[in-house]
N, CA and C of each residue as an Amber inpcrd file, in Angstrom:
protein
   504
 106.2220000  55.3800000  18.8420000 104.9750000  55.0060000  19.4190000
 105.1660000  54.3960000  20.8080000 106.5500000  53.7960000  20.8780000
 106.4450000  53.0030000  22.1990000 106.9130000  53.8730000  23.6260000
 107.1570000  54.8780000  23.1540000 107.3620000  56.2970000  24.4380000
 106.2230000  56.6330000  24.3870000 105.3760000  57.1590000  23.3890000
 104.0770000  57.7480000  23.6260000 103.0310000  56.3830000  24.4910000
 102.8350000  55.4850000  24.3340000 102.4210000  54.1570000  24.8970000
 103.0020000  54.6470000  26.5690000 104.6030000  53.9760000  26.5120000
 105.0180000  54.3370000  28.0060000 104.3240000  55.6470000  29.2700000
 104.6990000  56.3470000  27.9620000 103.7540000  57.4750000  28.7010000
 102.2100000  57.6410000  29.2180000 101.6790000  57.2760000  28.2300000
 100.3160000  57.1760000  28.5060000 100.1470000  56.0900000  29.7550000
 101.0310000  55.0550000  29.4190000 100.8670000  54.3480000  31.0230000
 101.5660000  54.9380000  32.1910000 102.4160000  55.5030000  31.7810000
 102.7230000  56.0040000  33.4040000 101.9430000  57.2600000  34.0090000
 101.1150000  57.7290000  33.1650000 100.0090000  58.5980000  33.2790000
  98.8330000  58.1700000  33.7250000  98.5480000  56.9240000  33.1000000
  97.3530000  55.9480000  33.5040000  97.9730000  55.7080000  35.4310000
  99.0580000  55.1530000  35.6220000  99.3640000  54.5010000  36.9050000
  99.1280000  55.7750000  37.9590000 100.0080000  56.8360000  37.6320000
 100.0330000  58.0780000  38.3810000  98.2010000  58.0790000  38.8910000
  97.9440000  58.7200000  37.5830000  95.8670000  58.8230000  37.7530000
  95.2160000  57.8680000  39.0090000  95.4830000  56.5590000  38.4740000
  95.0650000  55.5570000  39.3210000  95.6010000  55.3850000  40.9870000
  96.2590000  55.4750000  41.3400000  97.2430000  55.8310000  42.5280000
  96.3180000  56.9990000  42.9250000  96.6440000  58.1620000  42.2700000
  95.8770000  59.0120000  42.9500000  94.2990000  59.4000000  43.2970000
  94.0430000  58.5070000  42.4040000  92.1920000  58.3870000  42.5550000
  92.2840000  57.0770000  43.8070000  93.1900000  56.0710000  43.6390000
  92.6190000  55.0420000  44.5410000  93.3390000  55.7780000  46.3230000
  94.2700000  56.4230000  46.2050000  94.6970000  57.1230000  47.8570000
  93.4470000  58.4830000  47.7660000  92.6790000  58.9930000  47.1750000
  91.2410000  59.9740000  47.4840000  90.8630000  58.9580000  48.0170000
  90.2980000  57.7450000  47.1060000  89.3270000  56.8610000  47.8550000
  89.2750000  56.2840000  49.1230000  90.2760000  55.2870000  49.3900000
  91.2390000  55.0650000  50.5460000  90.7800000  56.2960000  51.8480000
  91.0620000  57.4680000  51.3860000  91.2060000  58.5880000  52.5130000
  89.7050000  58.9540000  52.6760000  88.7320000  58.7360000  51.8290000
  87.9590000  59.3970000  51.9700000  87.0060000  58.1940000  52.8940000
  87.2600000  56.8670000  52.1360000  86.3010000  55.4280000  53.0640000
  86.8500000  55.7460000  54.6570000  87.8910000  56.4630000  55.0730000
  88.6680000  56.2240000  56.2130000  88.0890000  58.1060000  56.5840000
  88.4070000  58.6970000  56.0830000  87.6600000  59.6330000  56.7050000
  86.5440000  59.8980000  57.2380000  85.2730000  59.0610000  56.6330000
  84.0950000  58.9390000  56.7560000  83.8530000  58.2580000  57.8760000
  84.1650000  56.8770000  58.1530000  83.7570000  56.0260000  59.0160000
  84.6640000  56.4830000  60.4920000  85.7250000  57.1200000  60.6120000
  86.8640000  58.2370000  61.6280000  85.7910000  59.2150000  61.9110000
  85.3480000  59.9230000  61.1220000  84.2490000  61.0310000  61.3790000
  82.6960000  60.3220000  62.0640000  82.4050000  59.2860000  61.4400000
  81.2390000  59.1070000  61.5200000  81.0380000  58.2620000  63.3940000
  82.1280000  57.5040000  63.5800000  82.5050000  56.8190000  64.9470000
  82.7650000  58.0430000  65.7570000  83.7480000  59.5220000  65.1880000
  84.0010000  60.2750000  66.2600000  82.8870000  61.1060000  66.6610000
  81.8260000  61.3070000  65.7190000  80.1820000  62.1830000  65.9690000
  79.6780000  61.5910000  66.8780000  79.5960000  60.2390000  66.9280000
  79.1970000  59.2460000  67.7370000  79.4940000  59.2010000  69.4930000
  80.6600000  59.4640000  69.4590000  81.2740000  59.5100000  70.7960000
  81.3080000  60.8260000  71.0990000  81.1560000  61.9830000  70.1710000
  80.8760000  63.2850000  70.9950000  79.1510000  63.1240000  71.2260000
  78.1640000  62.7120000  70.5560000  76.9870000  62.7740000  70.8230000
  76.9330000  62.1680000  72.4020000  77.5540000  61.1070000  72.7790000
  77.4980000  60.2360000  74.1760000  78.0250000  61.1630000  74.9160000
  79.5190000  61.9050000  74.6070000  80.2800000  62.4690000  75.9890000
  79.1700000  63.7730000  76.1760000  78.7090000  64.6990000  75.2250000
  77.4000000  65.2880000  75.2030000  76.3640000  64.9360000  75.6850000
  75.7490000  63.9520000  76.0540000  74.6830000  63.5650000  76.6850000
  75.0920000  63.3940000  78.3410000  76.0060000  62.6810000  78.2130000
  76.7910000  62.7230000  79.3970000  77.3170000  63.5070000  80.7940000
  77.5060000  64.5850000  79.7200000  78.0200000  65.7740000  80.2970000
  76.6450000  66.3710000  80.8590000  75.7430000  66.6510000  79.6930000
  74.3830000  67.2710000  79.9660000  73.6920000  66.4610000  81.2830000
  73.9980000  65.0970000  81.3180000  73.0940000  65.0000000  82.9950000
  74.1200000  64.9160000  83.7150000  75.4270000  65.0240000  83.8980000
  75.8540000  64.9970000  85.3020000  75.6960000  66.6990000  85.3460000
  76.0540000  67.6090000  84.2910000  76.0430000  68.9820000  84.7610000
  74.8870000  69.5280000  85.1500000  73.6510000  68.8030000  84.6430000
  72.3220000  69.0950000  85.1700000  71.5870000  68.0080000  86.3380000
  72.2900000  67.4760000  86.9780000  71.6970000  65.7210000  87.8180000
  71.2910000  66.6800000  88.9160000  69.7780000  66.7150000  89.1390000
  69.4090000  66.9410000  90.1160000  69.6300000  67.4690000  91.9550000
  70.8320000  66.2060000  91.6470000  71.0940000  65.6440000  93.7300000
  72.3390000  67.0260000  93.4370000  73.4600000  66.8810000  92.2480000
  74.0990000  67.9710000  92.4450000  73.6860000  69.3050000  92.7030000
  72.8860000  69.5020000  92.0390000  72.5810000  71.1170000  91.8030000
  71.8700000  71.5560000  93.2230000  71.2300000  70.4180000  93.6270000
  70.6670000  70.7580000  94.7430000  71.5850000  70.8440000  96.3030000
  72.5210000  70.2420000  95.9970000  73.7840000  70.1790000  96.9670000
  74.7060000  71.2760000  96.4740000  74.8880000  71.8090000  95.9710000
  75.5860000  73.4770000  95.2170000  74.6000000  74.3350000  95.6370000
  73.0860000  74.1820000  95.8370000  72.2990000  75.0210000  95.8040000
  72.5110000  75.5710000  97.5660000  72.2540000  74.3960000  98.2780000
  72.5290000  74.6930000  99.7750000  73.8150000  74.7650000 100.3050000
  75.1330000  74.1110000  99.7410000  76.2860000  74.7570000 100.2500000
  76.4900000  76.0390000  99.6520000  75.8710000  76.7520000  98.7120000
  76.1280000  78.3200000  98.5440000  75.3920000  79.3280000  99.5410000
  74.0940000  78.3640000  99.7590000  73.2090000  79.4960000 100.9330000
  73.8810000  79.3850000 102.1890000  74.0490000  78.2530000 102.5980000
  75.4590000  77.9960000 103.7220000  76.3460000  79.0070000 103.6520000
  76.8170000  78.8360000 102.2720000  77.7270000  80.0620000 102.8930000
  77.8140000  81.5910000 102.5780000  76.1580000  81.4120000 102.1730000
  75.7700000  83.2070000 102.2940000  75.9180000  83.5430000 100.4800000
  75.9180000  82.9440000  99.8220000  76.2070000  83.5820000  98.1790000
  74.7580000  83.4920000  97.8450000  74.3810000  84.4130000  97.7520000
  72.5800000  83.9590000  97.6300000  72.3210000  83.8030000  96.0150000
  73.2770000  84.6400000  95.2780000  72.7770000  85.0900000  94.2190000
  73.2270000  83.8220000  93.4590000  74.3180000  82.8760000  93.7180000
  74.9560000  81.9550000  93.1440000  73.8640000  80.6630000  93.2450000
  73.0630000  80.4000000  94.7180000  72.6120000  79.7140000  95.4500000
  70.9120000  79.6500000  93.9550000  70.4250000  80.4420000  94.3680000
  69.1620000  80.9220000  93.0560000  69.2140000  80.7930000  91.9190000
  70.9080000  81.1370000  91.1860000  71.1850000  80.8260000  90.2520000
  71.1970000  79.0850000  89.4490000  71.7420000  78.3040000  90.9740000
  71.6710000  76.7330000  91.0540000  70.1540000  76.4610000  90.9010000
  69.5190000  76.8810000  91.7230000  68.0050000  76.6010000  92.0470000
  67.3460000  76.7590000  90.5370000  67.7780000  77.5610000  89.9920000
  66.7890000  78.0750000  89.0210000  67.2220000  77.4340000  87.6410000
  68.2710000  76.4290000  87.9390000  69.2200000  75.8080000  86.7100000
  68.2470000  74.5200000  87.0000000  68.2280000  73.9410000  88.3060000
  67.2470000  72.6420000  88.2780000  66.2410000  72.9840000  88.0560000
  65.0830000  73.6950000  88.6730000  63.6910000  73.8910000  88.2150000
  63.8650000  73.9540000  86.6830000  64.5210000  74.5240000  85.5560000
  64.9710000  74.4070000  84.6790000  65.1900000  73.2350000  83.8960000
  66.0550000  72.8930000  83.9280000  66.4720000  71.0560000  83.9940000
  65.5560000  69.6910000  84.3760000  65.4070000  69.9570000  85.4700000
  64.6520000  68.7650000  86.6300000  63.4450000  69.1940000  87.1160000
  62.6640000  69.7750000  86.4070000  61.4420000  70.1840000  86.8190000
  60.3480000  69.4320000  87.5160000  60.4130000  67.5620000  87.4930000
  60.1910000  66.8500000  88.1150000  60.4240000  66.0030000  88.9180000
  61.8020000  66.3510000  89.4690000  62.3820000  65.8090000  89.9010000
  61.8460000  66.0090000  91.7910000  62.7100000  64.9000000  92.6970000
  62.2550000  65.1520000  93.7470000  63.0610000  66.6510000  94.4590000
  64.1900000  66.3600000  93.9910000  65.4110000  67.3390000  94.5390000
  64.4360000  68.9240000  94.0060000  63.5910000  68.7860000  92.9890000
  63.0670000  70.3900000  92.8130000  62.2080000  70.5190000  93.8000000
  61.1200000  69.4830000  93.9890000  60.1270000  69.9220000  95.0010000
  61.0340000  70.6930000  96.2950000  62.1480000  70.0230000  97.1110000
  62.9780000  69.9240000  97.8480000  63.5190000  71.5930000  97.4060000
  64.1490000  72.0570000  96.4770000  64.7250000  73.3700000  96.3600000
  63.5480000  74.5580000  96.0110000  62.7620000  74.3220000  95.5940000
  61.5950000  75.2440000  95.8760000  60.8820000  75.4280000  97.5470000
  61.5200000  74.4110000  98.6820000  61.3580000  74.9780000  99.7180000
  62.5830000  75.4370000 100.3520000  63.7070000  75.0110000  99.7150000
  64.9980000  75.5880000  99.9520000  65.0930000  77.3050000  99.4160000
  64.3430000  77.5170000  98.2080000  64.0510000  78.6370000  97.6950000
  63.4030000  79.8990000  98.8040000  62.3280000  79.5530000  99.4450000
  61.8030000  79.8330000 100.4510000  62.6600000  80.2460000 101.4060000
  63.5760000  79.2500000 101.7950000  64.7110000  79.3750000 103.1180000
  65.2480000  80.7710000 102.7100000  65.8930000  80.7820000 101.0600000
  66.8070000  81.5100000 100.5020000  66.4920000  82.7590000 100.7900000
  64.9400000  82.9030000 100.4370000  64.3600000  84.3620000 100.0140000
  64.4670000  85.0080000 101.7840000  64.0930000  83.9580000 102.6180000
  63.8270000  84.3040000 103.9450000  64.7870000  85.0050000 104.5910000
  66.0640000  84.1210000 104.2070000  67.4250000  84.8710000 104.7650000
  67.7170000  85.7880000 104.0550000  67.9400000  85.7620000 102.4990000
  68.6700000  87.2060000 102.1300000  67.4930000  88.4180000 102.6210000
  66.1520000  88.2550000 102.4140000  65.3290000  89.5060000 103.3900000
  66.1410000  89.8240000 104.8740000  66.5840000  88.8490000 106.0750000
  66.9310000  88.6880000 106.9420000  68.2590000  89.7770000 107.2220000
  69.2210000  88.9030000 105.9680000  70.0540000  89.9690000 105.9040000
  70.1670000  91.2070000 105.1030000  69.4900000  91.6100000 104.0850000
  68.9010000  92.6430000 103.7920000  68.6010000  93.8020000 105.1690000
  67.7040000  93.2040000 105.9630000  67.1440000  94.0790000 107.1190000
  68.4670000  94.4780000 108.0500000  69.3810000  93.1860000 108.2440000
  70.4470000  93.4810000 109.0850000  71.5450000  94.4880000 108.7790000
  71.4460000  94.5450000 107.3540000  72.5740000  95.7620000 106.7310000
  71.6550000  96.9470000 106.6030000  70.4270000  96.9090000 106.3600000
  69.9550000  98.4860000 106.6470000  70.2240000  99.0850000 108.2470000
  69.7750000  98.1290000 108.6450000  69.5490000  98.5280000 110.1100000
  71.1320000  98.5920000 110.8070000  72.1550000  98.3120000 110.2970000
  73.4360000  98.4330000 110.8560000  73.9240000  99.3400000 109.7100000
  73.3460000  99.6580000 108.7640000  74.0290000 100.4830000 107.6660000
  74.4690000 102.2530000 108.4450000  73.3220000 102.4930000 109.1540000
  74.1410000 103.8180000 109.6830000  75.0730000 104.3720000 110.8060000
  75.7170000 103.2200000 111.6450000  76.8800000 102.9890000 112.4020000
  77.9610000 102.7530000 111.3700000  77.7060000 102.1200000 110.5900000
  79.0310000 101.8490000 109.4780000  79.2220000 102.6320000 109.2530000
  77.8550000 103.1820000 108.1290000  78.6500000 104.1120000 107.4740000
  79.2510000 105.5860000 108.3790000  79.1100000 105.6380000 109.2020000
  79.6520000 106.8180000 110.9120000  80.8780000 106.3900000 110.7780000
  80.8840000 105.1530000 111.1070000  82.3460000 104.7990000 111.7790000
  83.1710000 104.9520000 110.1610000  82.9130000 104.5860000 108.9930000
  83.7270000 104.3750000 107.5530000  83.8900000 105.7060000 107.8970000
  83.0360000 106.6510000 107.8620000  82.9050000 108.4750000 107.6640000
  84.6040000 108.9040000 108.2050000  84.2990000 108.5510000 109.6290000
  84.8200000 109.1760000 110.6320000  86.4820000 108.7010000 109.9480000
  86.6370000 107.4260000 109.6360000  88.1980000 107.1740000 109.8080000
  88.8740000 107.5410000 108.0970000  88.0020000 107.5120000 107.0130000
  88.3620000 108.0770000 106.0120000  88.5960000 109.8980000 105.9980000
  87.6940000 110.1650000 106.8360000  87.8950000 111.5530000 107.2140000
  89.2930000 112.0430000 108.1390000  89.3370000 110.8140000 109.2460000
  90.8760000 111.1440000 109.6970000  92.2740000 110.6540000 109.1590000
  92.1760000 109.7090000 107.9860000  93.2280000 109.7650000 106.9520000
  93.0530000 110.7610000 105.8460000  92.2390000 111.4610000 105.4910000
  92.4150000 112.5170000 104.9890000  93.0600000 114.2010000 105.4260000
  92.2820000 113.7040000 106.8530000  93.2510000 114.8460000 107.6880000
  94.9230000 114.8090000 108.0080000  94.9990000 113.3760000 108.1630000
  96.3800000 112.9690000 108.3980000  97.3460000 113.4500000 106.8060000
  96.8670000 112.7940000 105.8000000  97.7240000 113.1810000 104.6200000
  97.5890000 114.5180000 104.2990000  96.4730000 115.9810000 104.8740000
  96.6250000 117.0470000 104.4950000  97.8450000 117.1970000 105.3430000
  97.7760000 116.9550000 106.7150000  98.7060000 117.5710000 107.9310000
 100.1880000 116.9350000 106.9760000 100.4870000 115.9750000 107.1070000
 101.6940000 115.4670000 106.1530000 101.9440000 116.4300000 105.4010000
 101.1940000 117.3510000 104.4710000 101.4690000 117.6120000 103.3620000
 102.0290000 119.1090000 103.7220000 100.8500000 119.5740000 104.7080000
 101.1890000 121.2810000 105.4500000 102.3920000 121.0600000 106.0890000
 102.8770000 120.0620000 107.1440000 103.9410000 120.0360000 107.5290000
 105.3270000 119.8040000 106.4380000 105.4410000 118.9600000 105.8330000
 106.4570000 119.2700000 104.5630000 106.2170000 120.8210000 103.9760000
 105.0630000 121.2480000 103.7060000 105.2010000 122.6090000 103.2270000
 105.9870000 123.7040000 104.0320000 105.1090000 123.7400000 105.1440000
 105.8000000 124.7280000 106.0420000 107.8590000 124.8070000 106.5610000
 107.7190000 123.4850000 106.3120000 109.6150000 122.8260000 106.5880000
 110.0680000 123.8110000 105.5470000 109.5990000 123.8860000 104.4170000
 110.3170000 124.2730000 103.1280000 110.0810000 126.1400000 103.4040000
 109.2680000 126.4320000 103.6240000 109.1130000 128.2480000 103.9450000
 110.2520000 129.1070000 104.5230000 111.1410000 128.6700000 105.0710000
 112.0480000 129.3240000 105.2520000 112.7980000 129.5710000 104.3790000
 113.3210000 128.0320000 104.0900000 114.4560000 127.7710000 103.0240000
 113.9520000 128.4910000 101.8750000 112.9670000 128.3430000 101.4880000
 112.0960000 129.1010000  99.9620000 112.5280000 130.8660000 100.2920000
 112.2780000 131.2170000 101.4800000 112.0410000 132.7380000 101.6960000
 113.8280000 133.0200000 101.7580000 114.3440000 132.4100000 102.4070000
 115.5960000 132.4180000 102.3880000 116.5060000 133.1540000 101.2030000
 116.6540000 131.8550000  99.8690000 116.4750000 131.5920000  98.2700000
 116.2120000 133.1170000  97.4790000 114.2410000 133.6040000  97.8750000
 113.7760000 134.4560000  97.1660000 114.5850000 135.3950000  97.8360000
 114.8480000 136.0980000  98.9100000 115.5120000 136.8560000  99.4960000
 117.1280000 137.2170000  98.7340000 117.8560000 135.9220000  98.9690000
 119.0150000 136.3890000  97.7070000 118.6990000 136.8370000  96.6830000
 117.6380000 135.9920000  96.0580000 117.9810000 136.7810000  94.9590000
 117.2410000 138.0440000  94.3800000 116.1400000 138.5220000  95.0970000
 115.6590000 139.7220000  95.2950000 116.4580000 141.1510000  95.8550000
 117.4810000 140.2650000  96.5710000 117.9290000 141.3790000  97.7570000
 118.5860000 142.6990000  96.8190000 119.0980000 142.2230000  95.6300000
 119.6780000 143.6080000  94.7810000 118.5720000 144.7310000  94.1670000
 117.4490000 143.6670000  93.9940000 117.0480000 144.3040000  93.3810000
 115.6040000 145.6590000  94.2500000 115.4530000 144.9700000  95.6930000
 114.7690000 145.8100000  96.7370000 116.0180000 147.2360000  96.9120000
 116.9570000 146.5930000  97.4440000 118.1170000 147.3750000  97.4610000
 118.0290000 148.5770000  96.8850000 118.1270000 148.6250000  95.4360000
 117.7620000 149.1020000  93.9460000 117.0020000 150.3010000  94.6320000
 115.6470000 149.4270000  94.5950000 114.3580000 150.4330000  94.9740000
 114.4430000 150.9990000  96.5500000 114.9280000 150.5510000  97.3140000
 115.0940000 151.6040000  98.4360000 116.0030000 152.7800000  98.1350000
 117.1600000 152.9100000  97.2890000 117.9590000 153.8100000  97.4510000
 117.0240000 154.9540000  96.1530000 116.2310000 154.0810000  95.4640000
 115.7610000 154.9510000  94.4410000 114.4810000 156.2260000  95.1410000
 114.4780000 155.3950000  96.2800000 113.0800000 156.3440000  97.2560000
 113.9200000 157.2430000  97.6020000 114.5980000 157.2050000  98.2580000
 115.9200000 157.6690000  99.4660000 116.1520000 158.9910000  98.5580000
């Protein structure tokens, strides 16, 4: 009886140990989880207004038209009106919007209207590297015409031979 006893307690201790390290892990998992939800909800909020803060988007919005990216520039614009719909910086990029539309029309007009000198001048010099790599190619050919006729000549020559004496 006193092994079966032993046993049953060291069965009891094992059990207990392992129910009290679940518990343990789980009070500590919870309140680890519940503090770390916490601090992603903040760095999340966080993130959401500096990546959406007004003064930025509107300063991305005009150093892209600055430097001519229109489509990037609209894309900014249209992230604040979006975002900051009351903000002052929108009133401000809805006349920046204006600027935007004004210039890419601007340059719109400037590439039609210069579009058919380009494309002349693109014509003309793709057309004379194409001429250049045919000439390359005729000149290596023609180098080789002798030597080729040369070649076929041996080894034809018995057999013309052949047929002249067969006329004869």
């Amino acid at each position: 009886m006193t092994e079966s006893k032993n046993k049953n307690i060291l069965i009891n201790r094992i059990v207990s140990f392992v129910v009290g390290g679940v518990l343990v892990f789980a009070v500590m998992s919870f309140t680890v989880l519940r503090n770390a939800n916490d601090n992603n909800e903040e760095l999340t909020a966080a993130l959401d207004s500096s990546r959406y803060e007004a003064g930025r988007l509107f300063a991305d919005a005009e150093a892209q038209l600055d430097a001519g990216d229109f489509t990037a520039a609209r894309e900014s614009l249209e992230t604040l009106f979006a975002n900051q719909p009351g903000s002052e910086e929108s009133e401000e990029g809805r006349l920046l919007l204006v600027a935007l539309t004004a210039q890419e029309g601007a340059a719109e007009a400037r590439w039609e209207e210069a579009l058919p000198e380009i494309r002349t001048a693109w014509t003309a010099e793709l057309a004379a590297e194409l001429r250049s790599e045919a000439d390359e190619v005729r000149a290596e050919t023609e180098a080789g015409i002798e030597t080729k006729v040369s070649e076929a000549w041996d080894e034809a020559e018995t057999d013309v031979r052949a047929a002249f004496e067969d006329e004869a």
